[in-house]
PDB file of N, CA, C and O in Angstrom, chain B, residues numbered from 101:
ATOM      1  N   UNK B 101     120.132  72.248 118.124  1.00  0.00           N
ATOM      2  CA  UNK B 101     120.531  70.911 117.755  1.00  0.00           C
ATOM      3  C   UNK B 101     121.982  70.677 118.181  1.00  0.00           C
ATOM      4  O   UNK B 101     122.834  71.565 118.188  1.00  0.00           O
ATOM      5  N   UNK B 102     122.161  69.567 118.491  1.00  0.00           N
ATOM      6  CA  UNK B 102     123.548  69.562 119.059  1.00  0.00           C
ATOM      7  C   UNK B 102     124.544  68.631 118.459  1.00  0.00           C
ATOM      8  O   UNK B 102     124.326  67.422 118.376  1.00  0.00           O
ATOM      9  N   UNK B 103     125.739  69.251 118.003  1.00  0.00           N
ATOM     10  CA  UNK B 103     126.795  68.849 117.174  1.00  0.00           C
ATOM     11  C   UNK B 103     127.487  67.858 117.508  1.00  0.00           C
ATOM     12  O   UNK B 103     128.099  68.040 118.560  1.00  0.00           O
ATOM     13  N   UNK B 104     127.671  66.643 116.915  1.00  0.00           N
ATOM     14  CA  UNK B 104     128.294  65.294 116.566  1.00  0.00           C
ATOM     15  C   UNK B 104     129.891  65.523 116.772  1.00  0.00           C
ATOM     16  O   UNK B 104     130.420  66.549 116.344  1.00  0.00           O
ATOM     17  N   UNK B 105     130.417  64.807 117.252  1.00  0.00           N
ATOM     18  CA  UNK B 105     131.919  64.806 117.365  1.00  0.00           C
ATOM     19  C   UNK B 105     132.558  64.761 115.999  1.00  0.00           C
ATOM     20  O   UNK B 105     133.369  65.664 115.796  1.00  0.00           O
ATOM     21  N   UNK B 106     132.369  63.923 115.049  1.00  0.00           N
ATOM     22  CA  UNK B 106     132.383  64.076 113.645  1.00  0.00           C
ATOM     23  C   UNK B 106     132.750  65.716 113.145  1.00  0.00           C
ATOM     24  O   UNK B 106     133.774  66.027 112.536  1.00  0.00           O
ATOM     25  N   UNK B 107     131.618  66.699 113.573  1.00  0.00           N
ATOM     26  CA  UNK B 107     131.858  68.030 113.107  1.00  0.00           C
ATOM     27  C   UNK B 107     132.692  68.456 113.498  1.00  0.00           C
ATOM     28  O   UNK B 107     133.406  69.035 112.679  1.00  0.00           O
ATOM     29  N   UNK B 108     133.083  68.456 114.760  1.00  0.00           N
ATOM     30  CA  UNK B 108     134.051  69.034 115.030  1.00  0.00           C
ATOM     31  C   UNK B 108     135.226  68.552 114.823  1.00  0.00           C
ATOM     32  O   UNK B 108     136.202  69.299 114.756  1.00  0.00           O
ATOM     33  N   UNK B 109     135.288  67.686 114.736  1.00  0.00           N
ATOM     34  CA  UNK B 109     136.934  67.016 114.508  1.00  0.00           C
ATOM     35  C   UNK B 109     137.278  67.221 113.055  1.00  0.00           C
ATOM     36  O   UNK B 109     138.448  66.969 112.767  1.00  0.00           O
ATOM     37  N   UNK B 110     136.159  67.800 111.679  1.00  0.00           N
ATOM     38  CA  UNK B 110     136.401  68.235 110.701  1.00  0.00           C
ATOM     39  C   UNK B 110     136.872  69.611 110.573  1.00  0.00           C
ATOM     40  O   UNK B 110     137.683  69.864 109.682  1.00  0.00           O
ATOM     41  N   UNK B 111     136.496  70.454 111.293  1.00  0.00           N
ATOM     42  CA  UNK B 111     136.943  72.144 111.492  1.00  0.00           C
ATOM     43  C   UNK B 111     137.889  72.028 111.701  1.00  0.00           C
ATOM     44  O   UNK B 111     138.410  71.180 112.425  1.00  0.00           O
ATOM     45  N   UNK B 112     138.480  73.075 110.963  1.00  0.00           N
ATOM     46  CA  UNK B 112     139.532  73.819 110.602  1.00  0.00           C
ATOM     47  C   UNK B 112     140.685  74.125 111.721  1.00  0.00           C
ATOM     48  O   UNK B 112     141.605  74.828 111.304  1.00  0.00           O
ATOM     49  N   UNK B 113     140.770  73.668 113.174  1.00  0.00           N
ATOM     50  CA  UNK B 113     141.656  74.201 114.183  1.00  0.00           C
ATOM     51  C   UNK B 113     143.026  74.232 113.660  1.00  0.00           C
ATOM     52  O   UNK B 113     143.836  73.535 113.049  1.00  0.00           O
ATOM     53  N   UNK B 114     142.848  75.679 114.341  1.00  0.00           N
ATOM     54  CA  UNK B 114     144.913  75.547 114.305  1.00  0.00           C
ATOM     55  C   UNK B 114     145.643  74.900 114.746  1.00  0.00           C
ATOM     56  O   UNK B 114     145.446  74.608 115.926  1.00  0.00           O
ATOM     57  N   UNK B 115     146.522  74.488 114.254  1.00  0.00           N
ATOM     58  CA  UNK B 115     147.574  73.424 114.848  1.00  0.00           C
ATOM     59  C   UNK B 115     148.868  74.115 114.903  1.00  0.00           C
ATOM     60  O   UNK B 115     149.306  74.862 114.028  1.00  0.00           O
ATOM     61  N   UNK B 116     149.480  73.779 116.082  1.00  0.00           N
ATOM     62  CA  UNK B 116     151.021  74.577 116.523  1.00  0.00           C
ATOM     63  C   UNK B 116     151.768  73.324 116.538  1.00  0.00           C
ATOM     64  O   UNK B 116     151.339  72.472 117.317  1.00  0.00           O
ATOM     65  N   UNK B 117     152.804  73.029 115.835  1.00  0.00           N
ATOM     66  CA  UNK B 117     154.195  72.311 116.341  1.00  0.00           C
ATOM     67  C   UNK B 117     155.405  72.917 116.181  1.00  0.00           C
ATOM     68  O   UNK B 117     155.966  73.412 115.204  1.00  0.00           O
ATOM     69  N   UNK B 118     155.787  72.746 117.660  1.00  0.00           N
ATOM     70  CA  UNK B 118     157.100  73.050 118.413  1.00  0.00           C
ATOM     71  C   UNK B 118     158.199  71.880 118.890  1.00  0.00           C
ATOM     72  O   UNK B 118     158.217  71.020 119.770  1.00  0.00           O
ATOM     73  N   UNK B 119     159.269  72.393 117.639  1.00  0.00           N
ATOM     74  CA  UNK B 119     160.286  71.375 118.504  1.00  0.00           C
ATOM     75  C   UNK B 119     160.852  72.035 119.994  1.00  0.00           C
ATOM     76  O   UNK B 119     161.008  73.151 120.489  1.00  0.00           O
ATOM     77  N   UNK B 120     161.045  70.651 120.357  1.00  0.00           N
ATOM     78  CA  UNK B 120     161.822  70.588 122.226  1.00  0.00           C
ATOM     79  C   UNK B 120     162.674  70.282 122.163  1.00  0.00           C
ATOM     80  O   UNK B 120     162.715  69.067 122.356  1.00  0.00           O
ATOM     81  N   UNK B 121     163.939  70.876 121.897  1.00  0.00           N
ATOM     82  CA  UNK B 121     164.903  70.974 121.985  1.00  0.00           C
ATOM     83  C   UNK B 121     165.495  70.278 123.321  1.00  0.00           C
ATOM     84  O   UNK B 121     166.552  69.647 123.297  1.00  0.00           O
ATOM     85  N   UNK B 122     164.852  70.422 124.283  1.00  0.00           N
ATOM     86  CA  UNK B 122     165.145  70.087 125.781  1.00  0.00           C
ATOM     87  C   UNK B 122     165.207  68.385 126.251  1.00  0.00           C
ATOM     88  O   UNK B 122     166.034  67.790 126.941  1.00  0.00           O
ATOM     89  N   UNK B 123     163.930  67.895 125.542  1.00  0.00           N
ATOM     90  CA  UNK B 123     163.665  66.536 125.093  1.00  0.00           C
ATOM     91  C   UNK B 123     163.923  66.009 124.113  1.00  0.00           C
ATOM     92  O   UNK B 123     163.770  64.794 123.995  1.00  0.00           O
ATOM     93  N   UNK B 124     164.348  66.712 123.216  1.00  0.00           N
ATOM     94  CA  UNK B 124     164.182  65.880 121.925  1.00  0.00           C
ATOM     95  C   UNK B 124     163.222  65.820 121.118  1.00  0.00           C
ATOM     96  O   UNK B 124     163.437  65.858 119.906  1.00  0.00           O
ATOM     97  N   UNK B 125     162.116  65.726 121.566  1.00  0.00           N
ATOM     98  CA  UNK B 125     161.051  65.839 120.718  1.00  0.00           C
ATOM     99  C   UNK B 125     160.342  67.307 119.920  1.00  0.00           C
ATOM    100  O   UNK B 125     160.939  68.219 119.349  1.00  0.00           O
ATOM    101  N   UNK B 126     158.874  67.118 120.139  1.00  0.00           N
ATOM    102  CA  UNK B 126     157.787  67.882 119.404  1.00  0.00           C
ATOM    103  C   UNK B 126     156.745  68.099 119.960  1.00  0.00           C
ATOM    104  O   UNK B 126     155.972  67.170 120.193  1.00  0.00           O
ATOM    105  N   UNK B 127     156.474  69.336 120.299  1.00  0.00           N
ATOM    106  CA  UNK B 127     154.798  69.815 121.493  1.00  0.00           C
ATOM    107  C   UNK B 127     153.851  70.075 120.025  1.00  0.00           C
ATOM    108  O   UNK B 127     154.262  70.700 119.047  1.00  0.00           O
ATOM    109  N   UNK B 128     152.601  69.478 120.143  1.00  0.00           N
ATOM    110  CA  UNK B 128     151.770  69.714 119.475  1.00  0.00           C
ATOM    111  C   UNK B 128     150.367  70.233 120.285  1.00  0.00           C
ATOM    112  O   UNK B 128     149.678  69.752 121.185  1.00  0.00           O
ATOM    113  N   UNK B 129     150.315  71.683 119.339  1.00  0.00           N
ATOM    114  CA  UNK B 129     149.251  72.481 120.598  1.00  0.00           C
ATOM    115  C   UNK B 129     147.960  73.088 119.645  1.00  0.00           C
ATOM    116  O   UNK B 129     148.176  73.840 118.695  1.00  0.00           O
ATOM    117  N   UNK B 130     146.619  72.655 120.035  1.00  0.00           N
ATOM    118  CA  UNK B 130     145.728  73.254 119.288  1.00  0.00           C
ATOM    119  C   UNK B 130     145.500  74.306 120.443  1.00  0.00           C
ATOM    120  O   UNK B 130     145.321  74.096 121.643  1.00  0.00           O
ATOM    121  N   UNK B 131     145.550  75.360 119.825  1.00  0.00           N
ATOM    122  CA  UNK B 131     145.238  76.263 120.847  1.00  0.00           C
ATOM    123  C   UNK B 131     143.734  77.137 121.116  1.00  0.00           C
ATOM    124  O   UNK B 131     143.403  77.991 121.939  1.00  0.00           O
ATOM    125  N   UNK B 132     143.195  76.613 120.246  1.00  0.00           N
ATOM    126  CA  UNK B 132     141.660  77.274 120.114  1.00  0.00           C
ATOM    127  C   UNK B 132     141.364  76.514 121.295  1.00  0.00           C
ATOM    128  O   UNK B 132     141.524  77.168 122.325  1.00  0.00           O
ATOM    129  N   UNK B 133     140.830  74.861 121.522  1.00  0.00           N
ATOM    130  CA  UNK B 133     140.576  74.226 122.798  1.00  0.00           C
ATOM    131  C   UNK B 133     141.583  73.997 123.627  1.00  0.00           C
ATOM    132  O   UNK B 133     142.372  73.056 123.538  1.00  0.00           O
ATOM    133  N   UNK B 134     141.574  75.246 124.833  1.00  0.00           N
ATOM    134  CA  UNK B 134     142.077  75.537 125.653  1.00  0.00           C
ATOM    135  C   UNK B 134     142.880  74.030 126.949  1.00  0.00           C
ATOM    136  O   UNK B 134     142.342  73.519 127.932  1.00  0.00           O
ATOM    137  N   UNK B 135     144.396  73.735 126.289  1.00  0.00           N
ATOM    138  CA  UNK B 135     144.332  72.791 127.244  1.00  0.00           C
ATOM    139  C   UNK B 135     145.078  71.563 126.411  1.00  0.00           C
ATOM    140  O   UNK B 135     145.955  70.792 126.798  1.00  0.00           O
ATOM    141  N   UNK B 136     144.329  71.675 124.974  1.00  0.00           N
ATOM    142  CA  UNK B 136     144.524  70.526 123.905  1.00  0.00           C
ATOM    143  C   UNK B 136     146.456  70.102 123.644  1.00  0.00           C
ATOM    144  O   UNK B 136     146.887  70.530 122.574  1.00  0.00           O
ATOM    145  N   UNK B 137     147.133  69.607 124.222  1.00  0.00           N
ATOM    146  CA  UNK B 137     148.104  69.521 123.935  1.00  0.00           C
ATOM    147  C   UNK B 137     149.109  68.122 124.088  1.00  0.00           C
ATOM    148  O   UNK B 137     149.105  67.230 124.936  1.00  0.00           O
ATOM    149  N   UNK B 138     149.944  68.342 122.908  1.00  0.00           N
ATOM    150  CA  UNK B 138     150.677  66.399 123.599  1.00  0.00           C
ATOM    151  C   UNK B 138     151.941  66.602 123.047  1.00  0.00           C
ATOM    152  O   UNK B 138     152.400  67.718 122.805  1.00  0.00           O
ATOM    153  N   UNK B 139     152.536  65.506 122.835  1.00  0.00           N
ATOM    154  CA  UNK B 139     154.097  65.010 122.228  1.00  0.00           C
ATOM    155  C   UNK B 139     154.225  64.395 121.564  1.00  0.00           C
ATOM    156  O   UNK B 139     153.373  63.533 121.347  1.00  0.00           O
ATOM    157  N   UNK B 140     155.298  64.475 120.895  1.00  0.00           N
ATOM    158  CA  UNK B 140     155.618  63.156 119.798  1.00  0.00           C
ATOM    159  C   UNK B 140     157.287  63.381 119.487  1.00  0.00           C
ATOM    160  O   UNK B 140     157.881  64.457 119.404  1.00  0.00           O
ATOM    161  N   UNK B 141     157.917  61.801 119.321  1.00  0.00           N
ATOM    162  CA  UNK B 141     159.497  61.846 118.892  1.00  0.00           C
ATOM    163  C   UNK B 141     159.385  62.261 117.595  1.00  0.00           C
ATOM    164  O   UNK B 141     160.418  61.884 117.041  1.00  0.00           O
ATOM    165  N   UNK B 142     158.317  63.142 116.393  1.00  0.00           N
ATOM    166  CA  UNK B 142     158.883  63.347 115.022  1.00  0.00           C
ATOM    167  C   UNK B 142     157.444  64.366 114.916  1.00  0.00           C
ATOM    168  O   UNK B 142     156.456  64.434 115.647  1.00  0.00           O
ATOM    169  N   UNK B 143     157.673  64.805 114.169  1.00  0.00           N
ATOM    170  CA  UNK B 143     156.359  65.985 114.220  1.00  0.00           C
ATOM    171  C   UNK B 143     154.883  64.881 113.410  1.00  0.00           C
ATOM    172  O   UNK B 143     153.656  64.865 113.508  1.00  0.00           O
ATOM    173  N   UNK B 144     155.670  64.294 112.835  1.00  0.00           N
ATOM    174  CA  UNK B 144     154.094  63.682 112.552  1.00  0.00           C
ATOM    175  C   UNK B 144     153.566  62.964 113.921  1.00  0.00           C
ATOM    176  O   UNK B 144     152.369  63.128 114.158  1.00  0.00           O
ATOM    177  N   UNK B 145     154.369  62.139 114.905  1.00  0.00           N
ATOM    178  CA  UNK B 145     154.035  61.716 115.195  1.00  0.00           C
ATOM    179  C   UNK B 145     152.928  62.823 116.371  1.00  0.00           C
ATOM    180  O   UNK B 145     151.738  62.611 116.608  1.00  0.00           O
ATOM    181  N   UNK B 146     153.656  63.803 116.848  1.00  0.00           N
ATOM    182  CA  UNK B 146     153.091  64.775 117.644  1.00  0.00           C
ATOM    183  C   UNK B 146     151.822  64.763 116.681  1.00  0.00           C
ATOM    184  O   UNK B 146     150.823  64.213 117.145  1.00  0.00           O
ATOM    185  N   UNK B 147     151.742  65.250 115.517  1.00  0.00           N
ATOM    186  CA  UNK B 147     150.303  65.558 115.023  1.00  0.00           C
ATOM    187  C   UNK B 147     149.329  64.230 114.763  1.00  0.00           C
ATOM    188  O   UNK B 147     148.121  64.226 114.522  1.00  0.00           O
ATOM    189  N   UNK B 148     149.995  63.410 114.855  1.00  0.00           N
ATOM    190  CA  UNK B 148     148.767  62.050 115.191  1.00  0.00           C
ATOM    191  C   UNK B 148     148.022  61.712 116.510  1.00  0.00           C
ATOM    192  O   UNK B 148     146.862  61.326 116.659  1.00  0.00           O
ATOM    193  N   UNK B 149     149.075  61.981 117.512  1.00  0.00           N
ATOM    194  CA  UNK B 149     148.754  61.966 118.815  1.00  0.00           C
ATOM    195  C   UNK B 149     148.045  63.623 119.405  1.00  0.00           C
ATOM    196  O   UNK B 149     147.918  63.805 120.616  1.00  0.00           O
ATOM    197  N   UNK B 150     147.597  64.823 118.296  1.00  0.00           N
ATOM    198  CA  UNK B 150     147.528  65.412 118.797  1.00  0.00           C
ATOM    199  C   UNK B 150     145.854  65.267 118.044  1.00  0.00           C
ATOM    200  O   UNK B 150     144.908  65.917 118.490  1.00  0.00           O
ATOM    201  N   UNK B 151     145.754  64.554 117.160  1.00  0.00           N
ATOM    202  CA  UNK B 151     144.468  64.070 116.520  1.00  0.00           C
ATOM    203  C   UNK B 151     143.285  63.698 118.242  1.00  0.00           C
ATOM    204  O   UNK B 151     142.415  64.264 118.905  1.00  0.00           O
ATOM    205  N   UNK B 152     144.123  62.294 118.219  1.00  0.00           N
ATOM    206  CA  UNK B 152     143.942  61.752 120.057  1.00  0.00           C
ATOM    207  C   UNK B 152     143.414  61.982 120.965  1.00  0.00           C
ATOM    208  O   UNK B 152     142.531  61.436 121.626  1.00  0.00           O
ATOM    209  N   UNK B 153     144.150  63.123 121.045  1.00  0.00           N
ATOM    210  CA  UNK B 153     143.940  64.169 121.932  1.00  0.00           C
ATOM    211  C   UNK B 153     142.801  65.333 121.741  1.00  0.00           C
ATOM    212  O   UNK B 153     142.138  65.966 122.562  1.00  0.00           O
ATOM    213  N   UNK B 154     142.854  65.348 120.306  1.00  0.00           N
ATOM    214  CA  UNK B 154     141.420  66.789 120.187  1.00  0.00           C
ATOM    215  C   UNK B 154     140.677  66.074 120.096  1.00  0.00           C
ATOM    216  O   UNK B 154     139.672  66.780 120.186  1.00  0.00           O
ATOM    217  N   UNK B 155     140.199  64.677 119.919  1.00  0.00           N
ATOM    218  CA  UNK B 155     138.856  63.712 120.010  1.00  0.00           C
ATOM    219  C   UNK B 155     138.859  63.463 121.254  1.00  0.00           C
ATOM    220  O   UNK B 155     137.996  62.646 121.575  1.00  0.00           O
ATOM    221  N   UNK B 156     139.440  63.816 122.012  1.00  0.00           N
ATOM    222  CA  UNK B 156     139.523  63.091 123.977  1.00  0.00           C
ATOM    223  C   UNK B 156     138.551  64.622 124.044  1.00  0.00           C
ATOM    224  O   UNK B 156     137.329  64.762 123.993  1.00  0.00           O
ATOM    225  N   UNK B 157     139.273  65.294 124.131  1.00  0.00           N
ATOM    226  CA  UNK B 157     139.143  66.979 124.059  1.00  0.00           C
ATOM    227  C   UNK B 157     137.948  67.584 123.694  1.00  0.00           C
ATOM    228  O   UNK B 157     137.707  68.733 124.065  1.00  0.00           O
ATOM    229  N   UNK B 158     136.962  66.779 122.830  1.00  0.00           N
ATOM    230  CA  UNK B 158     135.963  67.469 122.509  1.00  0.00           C
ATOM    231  C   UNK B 158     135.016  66.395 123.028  1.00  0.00           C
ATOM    232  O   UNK B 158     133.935  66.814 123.443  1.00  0.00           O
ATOM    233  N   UNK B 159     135.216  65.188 123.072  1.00  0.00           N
ATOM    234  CA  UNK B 159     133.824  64.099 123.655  1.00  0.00           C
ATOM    235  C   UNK B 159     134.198  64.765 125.116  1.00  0.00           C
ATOM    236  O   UNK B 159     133.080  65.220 125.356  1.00  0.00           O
ATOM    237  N   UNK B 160     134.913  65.103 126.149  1.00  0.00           N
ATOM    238  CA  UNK B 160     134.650  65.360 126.876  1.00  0.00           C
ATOM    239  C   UNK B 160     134.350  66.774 127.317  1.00  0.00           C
ATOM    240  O   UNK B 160     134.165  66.991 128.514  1.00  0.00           O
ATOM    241  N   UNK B 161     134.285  67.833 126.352  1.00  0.00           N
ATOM    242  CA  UNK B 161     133.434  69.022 126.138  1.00  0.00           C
ATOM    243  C   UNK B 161     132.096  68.433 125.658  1.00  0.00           C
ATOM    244  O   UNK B 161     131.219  69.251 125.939  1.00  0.00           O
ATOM    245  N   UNK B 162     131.615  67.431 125.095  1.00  0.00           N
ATOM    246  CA  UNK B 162     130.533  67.117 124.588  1.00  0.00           C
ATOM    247  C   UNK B 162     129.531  66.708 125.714  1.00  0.00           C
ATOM    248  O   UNK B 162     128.429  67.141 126.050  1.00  0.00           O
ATOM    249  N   UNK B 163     130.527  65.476 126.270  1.00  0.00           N
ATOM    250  CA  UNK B 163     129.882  64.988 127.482  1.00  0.00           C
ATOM    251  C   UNK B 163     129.290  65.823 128.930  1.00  0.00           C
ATOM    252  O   UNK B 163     128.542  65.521 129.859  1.00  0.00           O
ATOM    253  N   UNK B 164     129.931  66.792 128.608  1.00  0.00           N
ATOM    254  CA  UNK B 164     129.911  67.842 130.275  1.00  0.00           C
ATOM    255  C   UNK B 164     129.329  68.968 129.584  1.00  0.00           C
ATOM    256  O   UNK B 164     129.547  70.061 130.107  1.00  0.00           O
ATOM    257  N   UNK B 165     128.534  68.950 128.368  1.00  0.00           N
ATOM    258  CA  UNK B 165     128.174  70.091 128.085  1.00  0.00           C
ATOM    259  C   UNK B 165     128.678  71.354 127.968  1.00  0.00           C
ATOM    260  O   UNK B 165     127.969  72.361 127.989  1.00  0.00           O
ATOM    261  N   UNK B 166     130.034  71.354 127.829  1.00  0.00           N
ATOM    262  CA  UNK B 166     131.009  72.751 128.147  1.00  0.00           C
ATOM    263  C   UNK B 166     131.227  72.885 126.708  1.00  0.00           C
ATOM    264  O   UNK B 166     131.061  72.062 125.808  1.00  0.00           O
ATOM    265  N   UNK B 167     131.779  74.533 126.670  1.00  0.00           N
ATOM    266  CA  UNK B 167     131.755  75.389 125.275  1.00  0.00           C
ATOM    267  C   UNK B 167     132.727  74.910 124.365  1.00  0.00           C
ATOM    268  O   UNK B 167     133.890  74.938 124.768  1.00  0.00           O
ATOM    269  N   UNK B 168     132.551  74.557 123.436  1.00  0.00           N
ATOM    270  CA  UNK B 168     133.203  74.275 122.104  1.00  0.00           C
ATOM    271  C   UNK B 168     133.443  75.073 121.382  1.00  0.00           C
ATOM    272  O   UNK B 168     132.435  75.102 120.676  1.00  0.00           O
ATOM    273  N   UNK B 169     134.312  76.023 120.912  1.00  0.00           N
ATOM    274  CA  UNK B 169     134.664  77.435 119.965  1.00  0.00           C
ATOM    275  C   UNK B 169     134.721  76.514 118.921  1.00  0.00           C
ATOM    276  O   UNK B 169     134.827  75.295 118.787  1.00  0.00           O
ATOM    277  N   UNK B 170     134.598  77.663 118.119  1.00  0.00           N
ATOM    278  CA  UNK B 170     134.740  76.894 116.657  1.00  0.00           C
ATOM    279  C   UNK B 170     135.815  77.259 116.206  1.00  0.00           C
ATOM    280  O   UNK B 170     136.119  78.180 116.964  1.00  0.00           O
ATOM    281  N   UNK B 171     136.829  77.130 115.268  1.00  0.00           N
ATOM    282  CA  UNK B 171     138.233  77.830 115.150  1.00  0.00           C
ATOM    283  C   UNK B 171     138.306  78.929 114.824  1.00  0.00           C
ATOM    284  O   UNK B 171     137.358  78.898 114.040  1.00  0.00           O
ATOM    285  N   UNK B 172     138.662  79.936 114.768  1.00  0.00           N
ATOM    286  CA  UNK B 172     138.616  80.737 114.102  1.00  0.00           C
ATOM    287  C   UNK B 172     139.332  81.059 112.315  1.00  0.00           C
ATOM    288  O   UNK B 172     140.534  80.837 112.168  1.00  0.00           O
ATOM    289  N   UNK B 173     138.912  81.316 111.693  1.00  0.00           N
ATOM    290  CA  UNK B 173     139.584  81.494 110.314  1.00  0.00           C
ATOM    291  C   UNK B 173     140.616  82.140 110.201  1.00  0.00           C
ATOM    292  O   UNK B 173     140.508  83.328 110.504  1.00  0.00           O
ATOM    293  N   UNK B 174     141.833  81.708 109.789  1.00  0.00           N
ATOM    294  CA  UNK B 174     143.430  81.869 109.618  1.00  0.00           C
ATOM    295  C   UNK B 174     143.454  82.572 108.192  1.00  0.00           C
ATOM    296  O   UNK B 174     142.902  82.049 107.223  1.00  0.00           O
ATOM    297  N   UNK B 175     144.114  83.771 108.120  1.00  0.00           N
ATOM    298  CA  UNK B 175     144.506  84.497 106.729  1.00  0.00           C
ATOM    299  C   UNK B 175     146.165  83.742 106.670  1.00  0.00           C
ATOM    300  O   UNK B 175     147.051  83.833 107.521  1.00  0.00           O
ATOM    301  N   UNK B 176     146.190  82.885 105.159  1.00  0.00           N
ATOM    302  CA  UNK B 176     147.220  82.729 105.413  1.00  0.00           C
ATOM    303  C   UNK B 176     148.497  83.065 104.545  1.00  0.00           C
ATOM    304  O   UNK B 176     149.452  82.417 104.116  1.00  0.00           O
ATOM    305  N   UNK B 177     148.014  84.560 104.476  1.00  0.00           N
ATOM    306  CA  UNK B 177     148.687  85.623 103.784  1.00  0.00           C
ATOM    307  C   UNK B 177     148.777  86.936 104.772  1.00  0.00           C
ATOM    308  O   UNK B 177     148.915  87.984 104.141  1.00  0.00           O
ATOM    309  N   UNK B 178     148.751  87.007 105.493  1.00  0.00           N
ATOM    310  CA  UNK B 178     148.898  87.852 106.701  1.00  0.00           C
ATOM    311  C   UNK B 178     150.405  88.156 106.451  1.00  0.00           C
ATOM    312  O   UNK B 178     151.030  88.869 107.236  1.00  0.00           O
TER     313      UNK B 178
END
């Protein structure tokens, strides 16, 4: 059966934000989908636009039939 964009955009991915010092801004990087990455002038804004971006990111893994990982589970007591 094949999974709804809905599901996936509910899982758990990791989310990386990095300030850029260089620009000014904020890199926002899911790094499970290989590729998934954007900017923003304030870290929220990076993580709204990085929302954007993992829904671009997965309809077009959806559309082309290509592999979708699922996130992996974060200990976050490590």
């Amino acid at each position: 059966m094949k999974k709804e964009i809905g599901h996936y955009m509910n899982l758990p991915y990791k989310i990386e934000i990095v300030k850029d010092n260089e620009f000014n801004s904020y890199v926002a990087i899911c790094p499970e989908l290989k590729g998934c990455i954007t900017t923003g002038e304030t870290e929220y804004e990076a993580l709204k636009n990085l929302e954007d971006a993992k829904r671009i990111w997965l309809i077009d893994a959806l559309e082309s039939n290509g592999n979708i990982p699922e996130p992996v589970l974060h200990n976050a007591l490590r």
